[in-house]
N, C-alpha and C positions, 0 to 999 in steps of 0.2 A: 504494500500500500504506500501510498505517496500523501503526508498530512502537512497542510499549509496554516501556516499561524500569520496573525494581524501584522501587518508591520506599523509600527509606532510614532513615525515618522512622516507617515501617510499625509499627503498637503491637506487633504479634506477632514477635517476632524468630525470622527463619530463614525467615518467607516474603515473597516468593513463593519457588518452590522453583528457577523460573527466570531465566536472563540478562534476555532477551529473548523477544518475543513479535511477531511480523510479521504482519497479517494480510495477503495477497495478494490484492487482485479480478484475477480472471482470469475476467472474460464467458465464454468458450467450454469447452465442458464437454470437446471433445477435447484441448485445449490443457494444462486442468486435472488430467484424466488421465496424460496424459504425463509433466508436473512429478511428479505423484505417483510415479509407476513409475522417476522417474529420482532418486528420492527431495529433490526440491527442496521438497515439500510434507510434513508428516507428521502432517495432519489435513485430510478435505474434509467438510463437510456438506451436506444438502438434495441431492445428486447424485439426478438421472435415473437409474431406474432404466439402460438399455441402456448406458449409460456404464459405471456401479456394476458392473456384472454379470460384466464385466472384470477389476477392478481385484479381486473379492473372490476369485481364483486365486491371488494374489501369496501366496508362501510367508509366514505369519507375520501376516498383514494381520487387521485385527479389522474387519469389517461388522457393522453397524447397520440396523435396516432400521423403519419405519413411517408409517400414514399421513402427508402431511403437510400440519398445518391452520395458518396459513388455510389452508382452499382458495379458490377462482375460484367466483364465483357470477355470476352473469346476472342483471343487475338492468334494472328497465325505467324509464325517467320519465315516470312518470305521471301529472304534471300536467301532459300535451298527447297532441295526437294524432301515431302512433296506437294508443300502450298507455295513453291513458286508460281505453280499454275494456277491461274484464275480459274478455272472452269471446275478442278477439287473445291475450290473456294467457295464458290457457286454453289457447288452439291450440298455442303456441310450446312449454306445457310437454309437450303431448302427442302433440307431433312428435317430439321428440328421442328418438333410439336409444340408449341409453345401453348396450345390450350393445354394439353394434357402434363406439360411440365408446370402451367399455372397449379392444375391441381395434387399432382403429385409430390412438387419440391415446396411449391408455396402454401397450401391448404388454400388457395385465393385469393390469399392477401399480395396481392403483388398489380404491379401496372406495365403492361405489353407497353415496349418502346418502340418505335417504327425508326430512330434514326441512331446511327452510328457514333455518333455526340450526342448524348444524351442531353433533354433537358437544358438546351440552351436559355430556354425561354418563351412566350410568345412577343415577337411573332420568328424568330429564328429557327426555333423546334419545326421538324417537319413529321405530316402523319402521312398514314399509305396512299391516298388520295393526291397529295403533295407532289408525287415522284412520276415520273415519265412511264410510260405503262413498259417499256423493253427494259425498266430497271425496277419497275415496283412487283414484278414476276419473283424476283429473288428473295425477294423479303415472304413469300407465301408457301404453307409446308403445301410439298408436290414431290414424296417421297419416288414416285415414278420418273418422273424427268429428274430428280437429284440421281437416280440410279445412270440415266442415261450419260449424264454430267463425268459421272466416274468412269465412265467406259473409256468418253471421245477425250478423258484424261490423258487416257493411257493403260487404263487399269482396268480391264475387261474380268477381272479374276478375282475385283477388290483389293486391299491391301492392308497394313496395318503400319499402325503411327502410336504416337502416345498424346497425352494431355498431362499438361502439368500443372499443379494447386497448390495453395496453401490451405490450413483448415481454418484459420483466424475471420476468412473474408465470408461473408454471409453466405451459408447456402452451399459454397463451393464443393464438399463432397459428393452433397446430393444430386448438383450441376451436373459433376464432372461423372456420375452411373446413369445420369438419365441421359445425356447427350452419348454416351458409350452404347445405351441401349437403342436409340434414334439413331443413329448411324450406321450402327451394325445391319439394319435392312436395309442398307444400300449396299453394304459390303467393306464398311469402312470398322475396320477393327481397333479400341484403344489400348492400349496402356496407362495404367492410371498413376502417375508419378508423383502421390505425395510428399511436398518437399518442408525441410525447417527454413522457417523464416529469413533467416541468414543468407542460407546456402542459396535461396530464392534468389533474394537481390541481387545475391553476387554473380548466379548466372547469368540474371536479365541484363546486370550491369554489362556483361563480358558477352552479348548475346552467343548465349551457351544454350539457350531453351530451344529443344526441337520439338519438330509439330506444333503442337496448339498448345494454349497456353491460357487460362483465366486468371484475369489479373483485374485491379481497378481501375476505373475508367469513370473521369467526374467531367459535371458539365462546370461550366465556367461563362460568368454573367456577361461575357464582351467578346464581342465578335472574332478580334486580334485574337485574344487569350485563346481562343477556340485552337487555331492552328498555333501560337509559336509553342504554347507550353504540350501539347499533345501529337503534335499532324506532322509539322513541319521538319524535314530533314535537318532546317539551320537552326532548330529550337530547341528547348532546356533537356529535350529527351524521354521522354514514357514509351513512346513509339518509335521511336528508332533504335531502340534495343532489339527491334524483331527485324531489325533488315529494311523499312519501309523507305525506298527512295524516288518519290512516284511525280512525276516532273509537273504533271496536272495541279497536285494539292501545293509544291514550292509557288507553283505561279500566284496561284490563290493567297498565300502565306504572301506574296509580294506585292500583291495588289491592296491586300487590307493594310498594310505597313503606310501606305501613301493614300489613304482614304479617310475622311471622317462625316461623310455623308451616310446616315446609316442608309440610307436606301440602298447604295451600292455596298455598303458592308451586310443589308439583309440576301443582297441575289448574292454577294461570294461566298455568303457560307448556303446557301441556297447549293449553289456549285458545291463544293466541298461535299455536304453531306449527299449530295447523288452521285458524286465521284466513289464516296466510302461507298456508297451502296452497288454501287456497280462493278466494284473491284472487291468488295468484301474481306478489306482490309481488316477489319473487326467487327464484330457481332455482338450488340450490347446486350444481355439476357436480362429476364425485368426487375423493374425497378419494386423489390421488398417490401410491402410495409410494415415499419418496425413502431414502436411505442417509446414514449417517456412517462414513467409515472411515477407520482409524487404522495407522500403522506398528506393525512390531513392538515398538519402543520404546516408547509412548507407554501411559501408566497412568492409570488415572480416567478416561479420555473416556467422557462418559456423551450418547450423541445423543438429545435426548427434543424435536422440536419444541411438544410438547403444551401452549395457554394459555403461552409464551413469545417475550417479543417480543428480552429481550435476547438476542441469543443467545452474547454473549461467558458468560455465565453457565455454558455446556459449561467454558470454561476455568479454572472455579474450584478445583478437587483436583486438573489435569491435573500430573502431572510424568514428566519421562524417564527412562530406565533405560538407559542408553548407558553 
């Protein structure tokens, strides 16, 4: 645990309004439930829904509830075999059952994405309707033409690859048996490589990840942000750990640098995300929804995972009423 005490010093006198603040890691979400119910806890976030579900009977209890982004995206490295080929690419997007993974890995608490940057915003975000019909095809499960997808691959006999995870990131084991189980009737067989956190990074770092790969993938409130810190070959790097050197999205990345008319920043990331859709550079799987929730004491928690990485930031107006 990590416990933060008042600093004394503080310019504003009189806060913070609390002694002390402890944050708890507790891994297991039954475990963290229980603390809460026994009141050892009197703030959880990010909860699973079927945990949450529970906990929001408690007499007095305040629930929270919304997507929550990042979410997990399926990324491919594409500079090797065998998703250097677009048309494997293709197949994998148009295999996956995303009803049947809403009900299987989410219980239905989750929200279908339609675009490969998730959650830009409106009016940035695009839905299936959005996309040019010879690219809003691939976004639609059609386990029969993904089969065909494999053949004129290369790979008339199917083949076998791996996926690589971590367990920390929401969902991701569950992801990584059910897209194993969707692809297999196309003939695409996984490896399921779960990896320690560490050793993760360091291969993403050293693009060492082969095949596929769930990793996170956040939306980000500004048009630029969209490509340099994610897209762009000259940017801070998420996706160019997997190979991605694709001359269409640099351009895009160069046009928004020299722009501040959002009109023309709304059509290049327009461009953008029907580029990712068309080349299936990554596949965003859906967006969780998770809870925050709070004892009856506790005032100002605000759970908003939305475009926030600190998330000590929830505890900034919190105080108790005990």
């Amino acid at each position: 645990k990590a416990i933060l005490v008042p600093n004394n010093d503080y310019w504003e006198k009189g806060r913070p309004y609390v002694d002390e603040i402890s944050f708890k890691i507790v891994p297991d979400a039954s475990t963290r439930a229980a603390m809460f119910r026994a009141g050892q806890l009197d703030m959880v976030w990010r909860e699973p829904s079927p945990i949450s579900v529970g906990l929001e009977k408690l007499p007095g209890v305040t629930v929270q509830k919304c997507p929550d982004l990042p979410v997990t995206a399926l990324a491919f490295s594409v500079d090797r075999p065998p998703f250097d080929n677009v048309l494997l690419r293709r197949a994998v997007a148009m295999a996956i059952d995303y009803d049947a993974m809403l009900k299987s890995v989410y219980q239905g608490e989750a929200v279908r994405l339609w675009a490969p940057i998730p959650y830009l915003g409106d009016p940035l975000y695009m839905q299936k309707q959005d996309y040019p019909a010879e690219v809003a095809k691939y976004l639609e499960y059609n386990p029969e033409e993904a089969k065909k997808l494999v053949a004129q691959a290369g790979y008339p006999q199917g083949l076998k690859t791996q996926i690589n995870y971590i367990a920390r990131y929401i969902n991701s084991p569950q992801i990584a048996e059910a897209l194993n189980a969707m692809l297999g009737k196309i003939g695409i067989t996984l490896e399921l490589k779960l990896w320690d956190s560490t050793a993760f990074g360091n291969a993403r770092t050293n693009k060492a990840l082969e095949g596929m790969t769930l990793m996170l993938t956040s939306p980000l409130p500004t048009a630029y942000g969209a490509v340099n810190f994610y897209h762009s070959t000259e940017g801070r790097g998420w996706y160019i750990s997997f190979g991605m050197k694709d001359p269409v999205v640099d351009d895009v990345g160069i046009k928004l640098t020299r722009t501040t008319d959002p009109k023309q920043q709304q059509e290049l990331v327009r461009q953008l995300q029907i580029r990712f859709a068309d080349q299936q550079f990554q596949i965003a799987m859906p967006a969780a929804k998770v809870y925050g929730i709070s004892q009856p004491g506790v005032k100002n928690f605000y759970f908003q995972p939305l475009y926030l990485y600190d998330y000590a930031d929830f505890m900034y107006a919190v105080w108790l009423d005990r």
